[in-house]
PLY file of the C-alpha trace (Angstrom):
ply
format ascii 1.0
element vertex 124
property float x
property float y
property float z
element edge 123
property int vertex1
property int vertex2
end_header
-4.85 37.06 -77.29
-2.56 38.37 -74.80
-5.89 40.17 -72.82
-6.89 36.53 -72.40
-3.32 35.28 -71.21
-3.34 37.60 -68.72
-6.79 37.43 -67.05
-6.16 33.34 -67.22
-2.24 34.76 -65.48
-4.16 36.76 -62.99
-6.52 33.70 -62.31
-3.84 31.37 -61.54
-1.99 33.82 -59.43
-5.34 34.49 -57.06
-5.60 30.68 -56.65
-1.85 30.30 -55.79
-2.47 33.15 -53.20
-5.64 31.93 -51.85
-3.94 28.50 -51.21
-0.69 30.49 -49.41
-3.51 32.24 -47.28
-5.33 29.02 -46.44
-2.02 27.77 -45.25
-1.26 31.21 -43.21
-4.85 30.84 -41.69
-3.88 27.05 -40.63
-0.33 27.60 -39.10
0.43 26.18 -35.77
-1.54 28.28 -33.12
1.94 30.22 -31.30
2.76 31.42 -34.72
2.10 34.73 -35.82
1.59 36.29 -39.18
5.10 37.91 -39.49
7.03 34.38 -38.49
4.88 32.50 -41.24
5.67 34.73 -43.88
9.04 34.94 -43.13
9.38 30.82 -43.40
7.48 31.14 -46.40
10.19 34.18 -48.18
6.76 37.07 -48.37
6.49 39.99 -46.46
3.71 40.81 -43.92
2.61 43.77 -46.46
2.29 41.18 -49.44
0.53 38.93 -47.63
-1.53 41.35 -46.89
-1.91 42.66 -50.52
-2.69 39.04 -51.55
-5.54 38.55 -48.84
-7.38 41.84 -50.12
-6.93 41.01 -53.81
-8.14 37.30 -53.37
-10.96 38.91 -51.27
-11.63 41.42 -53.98
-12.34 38.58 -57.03
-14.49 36.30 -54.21
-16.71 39.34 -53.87
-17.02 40.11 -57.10
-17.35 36.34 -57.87
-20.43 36.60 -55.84
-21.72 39.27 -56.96
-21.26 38.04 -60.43
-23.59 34.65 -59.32
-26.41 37.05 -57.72
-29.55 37.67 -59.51
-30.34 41.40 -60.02
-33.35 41.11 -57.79
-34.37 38.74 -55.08
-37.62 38.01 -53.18
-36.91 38.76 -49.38
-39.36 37.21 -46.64
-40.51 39.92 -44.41
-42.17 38.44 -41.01
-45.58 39.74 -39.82
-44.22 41.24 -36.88
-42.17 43.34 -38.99
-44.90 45.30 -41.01
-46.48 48.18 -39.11
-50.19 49.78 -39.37
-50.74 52.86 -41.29
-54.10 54.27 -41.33
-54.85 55.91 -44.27
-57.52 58.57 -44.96
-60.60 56.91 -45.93
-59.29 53.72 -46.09
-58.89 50.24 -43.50
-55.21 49.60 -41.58
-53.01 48.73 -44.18
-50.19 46.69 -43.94
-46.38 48.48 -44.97
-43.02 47.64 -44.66
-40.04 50.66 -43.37
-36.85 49.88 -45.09
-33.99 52.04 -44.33
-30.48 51.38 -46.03
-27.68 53.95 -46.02
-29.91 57.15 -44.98
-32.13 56.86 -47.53
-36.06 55.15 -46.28
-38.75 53.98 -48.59
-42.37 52.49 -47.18
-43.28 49.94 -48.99
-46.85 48.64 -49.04
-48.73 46.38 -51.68
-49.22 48.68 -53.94
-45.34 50.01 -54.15
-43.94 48.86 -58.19
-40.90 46.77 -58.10
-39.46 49.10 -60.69
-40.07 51.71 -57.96
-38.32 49.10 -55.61
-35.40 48.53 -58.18
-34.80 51.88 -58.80
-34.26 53.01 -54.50
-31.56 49.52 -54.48
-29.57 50.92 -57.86
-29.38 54.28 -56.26
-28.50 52.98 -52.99
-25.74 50.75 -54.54
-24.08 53.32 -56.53
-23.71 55.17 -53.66
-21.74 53.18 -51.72
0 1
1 2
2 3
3 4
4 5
5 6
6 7
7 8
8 9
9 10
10 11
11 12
12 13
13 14
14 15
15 16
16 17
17 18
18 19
19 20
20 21
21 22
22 23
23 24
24 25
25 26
26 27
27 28
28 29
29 30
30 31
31 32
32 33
33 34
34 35
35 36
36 37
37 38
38 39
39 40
40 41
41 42
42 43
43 44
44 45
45 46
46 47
47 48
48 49
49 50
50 51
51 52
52 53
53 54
54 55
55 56
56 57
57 58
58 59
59 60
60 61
61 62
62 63
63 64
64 65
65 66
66 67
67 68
68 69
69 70
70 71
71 72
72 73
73 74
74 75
75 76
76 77
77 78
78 79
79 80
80 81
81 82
82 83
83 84
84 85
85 86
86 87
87 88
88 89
89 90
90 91
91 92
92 93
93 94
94 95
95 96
96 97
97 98
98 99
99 100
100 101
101 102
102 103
103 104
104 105
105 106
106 107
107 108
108 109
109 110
110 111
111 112
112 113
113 114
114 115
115 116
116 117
117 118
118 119
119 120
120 121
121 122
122 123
């Protein structure tokens, strides 16, 4: 019960922060950062806190809302010509993220595809 009081606490406390930073991002254009907190009794280092943390739960938000894997449209222009040995020109697709490069034609697996984007997302 009290696991649940306090994630609805923490809730209510991002929302009352996100409003405060709305409300910092809106001030009159001479006024800096430090002079609006001070009208408003925070500090420039809470604010601060309380614009990471309320950016912290949007991106996980997000990330909660995204499906595992999406479908990305590549255009033509973007695939390159490999010959292969025996075979026509086949179409393939270079993807580099983070150091680490997979070529991707039509014949790659999308478990092979799903595995590269775990890895790569663990190790940021």
């Amino acid at each position: 019960m009290s696991s649940e009081t306090s994630v609805v606490a923490e809730q209510c406390r991002l929302r009352e922060w996100a409003a405060q930073i709305r409300d910092c991002q809106s001030r009159p254009a001479g006024m800096s950062i430090v002079s609006w907190c001070a009208c408003h009794g925070i500090t420039k280092a809470n604010y601060y806190y309380r614009l990471r943390r309320v950016r912290k739960a949007c991106l996980e938000a997000v990330r909660a809302e995204m499906p595992a894997q999406q479908m990305v449209p590549v255009q033509p222009e973007l695939l390159q010509h490999q010959e292969q040995i025996g075979r026509n020109l086949r179409p393939r697709l270079d993807i580099s993220i983070k150091g680490f490069s997979i070529h991707v034609a039509e014949s790659t697996s999308m478990s092979l595809l799903a595995d590269v984007l775990k890895v790569v997302r663990h190790v940021e």
